[in-house]
C-alpha positions as CSV (number, residue, x, y, z in Angstrom):
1,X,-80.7,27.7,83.1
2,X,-80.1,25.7,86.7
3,X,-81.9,23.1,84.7
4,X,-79.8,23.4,81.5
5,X,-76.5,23.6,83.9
6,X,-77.7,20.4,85.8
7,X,-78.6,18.4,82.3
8,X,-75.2,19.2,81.0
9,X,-73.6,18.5,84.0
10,X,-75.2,15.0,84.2
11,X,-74.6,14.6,80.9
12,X,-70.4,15.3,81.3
13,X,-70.4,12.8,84.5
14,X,-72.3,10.6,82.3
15,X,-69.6,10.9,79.6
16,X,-66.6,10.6,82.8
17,X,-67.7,7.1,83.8
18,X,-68.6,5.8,80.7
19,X,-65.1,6.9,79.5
20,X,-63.6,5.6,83.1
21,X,-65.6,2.5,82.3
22,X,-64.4,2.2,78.6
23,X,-60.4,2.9,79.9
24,X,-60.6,0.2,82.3
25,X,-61.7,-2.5,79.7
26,X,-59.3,-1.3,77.3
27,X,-56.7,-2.0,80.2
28,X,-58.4,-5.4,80.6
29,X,-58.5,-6.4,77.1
30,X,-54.4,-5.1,76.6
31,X,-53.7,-7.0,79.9
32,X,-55.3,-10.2,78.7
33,X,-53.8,-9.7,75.4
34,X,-50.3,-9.4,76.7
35,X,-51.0,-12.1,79.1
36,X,-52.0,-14.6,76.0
37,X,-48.8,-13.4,74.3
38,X,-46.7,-14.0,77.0
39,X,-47.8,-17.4,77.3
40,X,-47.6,-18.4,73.8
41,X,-44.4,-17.1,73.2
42,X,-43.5,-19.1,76.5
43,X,-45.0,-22.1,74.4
44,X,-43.0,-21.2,71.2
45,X,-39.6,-21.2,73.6
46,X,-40.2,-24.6,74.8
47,X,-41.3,-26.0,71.2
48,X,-38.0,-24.3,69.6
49,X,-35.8,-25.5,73.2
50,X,-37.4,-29.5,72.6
51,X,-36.8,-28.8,68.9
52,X,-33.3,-28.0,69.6
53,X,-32.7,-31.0,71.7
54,X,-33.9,-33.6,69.2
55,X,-32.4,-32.2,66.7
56,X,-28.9,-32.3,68.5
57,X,-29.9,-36.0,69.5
58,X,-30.7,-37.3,66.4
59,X,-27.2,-35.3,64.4
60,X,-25.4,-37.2,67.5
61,X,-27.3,-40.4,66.5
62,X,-26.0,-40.3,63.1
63,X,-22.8,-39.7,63.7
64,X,-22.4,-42.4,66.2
65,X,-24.0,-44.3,63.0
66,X,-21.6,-43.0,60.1
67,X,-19.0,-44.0,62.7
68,X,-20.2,-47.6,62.9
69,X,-20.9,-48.0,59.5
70,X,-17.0,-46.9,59.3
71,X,-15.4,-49.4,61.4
72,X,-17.7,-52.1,60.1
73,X,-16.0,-51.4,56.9
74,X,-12.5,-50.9,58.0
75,X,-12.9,-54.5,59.6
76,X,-14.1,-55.8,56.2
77,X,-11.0,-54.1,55.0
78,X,-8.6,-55.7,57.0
79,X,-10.4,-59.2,56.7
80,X,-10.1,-58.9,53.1
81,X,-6.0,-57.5,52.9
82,X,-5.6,-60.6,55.7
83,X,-7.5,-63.1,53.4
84,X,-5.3,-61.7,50.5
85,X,-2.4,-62.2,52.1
86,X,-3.3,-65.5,53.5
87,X,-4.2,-66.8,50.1
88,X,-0.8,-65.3,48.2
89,X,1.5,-67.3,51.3
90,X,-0.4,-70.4,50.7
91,X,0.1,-69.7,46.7
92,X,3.9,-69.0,47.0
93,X,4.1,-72.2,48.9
94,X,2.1,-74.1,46.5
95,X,4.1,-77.1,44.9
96,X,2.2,-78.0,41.9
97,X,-0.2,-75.9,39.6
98,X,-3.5,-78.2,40.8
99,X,-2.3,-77.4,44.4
100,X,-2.1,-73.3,43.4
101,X,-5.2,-73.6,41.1
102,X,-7.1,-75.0,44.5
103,X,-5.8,-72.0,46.9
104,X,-6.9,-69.5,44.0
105,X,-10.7,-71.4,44.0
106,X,-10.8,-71.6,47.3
107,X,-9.8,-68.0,48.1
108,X,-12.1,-66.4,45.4
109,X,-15.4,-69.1,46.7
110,X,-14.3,-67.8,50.7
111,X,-14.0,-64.4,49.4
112,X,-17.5,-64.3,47.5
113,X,-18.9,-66.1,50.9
114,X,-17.7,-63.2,52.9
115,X,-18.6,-60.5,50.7
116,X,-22.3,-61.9,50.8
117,X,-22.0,-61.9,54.7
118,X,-20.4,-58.7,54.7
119,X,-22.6,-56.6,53.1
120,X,-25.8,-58.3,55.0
121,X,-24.3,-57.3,57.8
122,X,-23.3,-53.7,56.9
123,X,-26.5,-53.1,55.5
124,X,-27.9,-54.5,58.9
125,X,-25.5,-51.7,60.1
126,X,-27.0,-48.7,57.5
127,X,-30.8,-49.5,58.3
128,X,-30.2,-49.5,62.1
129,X,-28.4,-46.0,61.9
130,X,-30.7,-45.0,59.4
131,X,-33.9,-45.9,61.8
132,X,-31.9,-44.5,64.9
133,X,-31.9,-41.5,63.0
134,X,-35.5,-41.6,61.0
135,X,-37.9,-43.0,64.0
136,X,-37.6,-39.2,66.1
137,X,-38.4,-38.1,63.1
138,X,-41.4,-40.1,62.2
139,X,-43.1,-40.4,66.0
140,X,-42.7,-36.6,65.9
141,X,-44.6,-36.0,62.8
142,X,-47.1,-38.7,64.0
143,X,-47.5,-36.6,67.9
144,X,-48.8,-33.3,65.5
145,X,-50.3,-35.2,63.4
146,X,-52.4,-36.4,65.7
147,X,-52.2,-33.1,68.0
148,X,-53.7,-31.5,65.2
149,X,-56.6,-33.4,64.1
């Protein structure tokens, strides 16, 4: 029986440590588990907070844009209504019909000139905002790209 006693008894302390054992690498493993979580969700945070940032950056780009692209053509405006009224002075004024048939050609040829310049340079104006706005965009798409190959 002393023998039975002592096998079962080596047996149970056998059992003690291995389950002491198997505890403390359960708290190892849930340790290093909440460790890695932490960490990643650490990662996430700063993704979403740099995320955040560019995102703000590039809606403040394009309104800064939209606002150019608005007083570029409120200047055209006003070039135009002073052309207009330039031309309709120097037509009231006019003295004989080949005299106000010469201010009419020469306002419509100056007016088709600056509508050609005008709209090179406002779409100058769009591709700029648009690229200010787009090239985040694009090099951020090209960093994961590349990140994840």
């Amino acid at each position: 029986m002393t023998t039975t006693n002592a096998a079962i008894d080596n047996v149970v302390e056998h059992a003690n440590e291995t389950t002491k054992a198997a505890g403390e690498r359960v708290r190892e493993f849930a340790q290093i588990g909440v460790r890695k979580a932490t960490e990643s969700l650490d990662q996430i945070s700063k993704a979403a907070h740099t995320a955040s940032t560019e995102l703000n950056t590039q809606l403040t780009q394009a309104r800064d844009g939209a606002t150019r692209i608005s007083l570029k053509a409120l200047e055209v405006a006003k070039e135009d209504a002073d052309a207009g009224f330039a031309a309709m002075r120097d037509l009231v004024a006019a003295k004989t019909p080949i005299e106000a048939f010469d201010i009419t050609a020469k306002y419509w040829r100056g007016r088709l000139e600056a509508r050609i310049a005008q709209a090179q340079d406002l779409g100058a104006y769009m591709r700029k905002a648009a690229d200010d706005v787009v090239r985040p965009v694009q090099e951020r798409i090209e960093k994961f790209t590349k990140a994840a190959a």
